[in-house]
N, C-alpha and C positions, 0 to 999 in steps of 0.2 A: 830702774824707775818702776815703783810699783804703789802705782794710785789707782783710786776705783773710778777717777774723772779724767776727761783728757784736757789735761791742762793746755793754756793758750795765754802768748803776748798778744794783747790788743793795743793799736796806737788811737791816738786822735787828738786835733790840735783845736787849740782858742789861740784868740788876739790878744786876749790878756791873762795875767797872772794872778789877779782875782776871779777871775774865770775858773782859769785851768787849777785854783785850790779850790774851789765851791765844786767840782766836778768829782773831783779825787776823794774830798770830803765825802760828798753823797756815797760814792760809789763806795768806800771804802765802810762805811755808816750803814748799809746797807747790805753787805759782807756779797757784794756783787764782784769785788775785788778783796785781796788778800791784800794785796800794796797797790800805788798808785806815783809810778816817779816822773816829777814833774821837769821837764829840760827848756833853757831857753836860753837866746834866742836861738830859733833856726829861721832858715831861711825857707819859703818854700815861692815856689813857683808853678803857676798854677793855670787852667784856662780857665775864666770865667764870664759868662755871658756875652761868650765871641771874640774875648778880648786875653789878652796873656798878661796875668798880676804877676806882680813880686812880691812879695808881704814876710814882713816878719811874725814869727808865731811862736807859740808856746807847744811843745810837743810832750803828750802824756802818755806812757808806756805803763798799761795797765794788765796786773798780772790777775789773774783767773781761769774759768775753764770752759770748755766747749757748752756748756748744757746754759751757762748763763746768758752767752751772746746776745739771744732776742730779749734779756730782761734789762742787759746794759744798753741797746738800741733803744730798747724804751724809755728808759732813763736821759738819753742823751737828746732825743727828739720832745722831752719835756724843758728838760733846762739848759740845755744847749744854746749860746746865741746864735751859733748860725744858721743860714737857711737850710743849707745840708751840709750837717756834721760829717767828719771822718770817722767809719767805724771799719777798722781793718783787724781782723782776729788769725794769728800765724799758731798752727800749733808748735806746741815747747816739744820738741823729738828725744831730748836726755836731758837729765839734769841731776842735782844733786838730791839724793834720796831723802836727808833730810829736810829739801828747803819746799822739795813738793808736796812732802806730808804737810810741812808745818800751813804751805798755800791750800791744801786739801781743806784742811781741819778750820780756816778763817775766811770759809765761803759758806754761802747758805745750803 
């Protein structure tokens, strides 16, 4: 693997599937993200405000890279519907040489 960025899976979920496309869109519109794949349903479970939800969601597995992180935060606490969006970014540790160029080359 040999990129000049450290590439990263970021996750983050909506309640809905016009959500989680208007999300993907931006972010991908924005070359904040290289791809953007959208899964659903999952389930999550959660604590929230003292209480333990179940909720079905949409889960977006967005590919990009370390240096973007705080411009996808931003992006996500502008059009985000939730109160506090999921922003979790895992670095990518190997990967296929040409798929990390090709994610290089379709970021800002």
């Amino acid at each position: 693997m040999k990129t000049k960025r450290a590439p990263i899976l970021a996750t983050t979920t909506t309640a809905t599937t016009a959500d989680a496309r208007k999300i993907a869109a931006a972010l991908v519109e924005e070359r904040l993200a290289a791809c953007v794949q959208i899964i659903e349903p999952i389930t999550s479970v959660y604590r929230w405000q003292g209480a333990v939800e179940e909720e079905k969601e949409i889960l977006l597995l967005i590919k990009s890279s370390k240096d973007l992180v705080p411009r996808i935060a931003e992006l996500l606490d502008r059009i985000h519907p939730y109160e506090v969006p999921e922003l979790i970014a895992t670095p990518i540790i190997e990967g296929s040489s040409a798929y990390l160029s090709w994610l290089e080359e379709n970021l800002q």
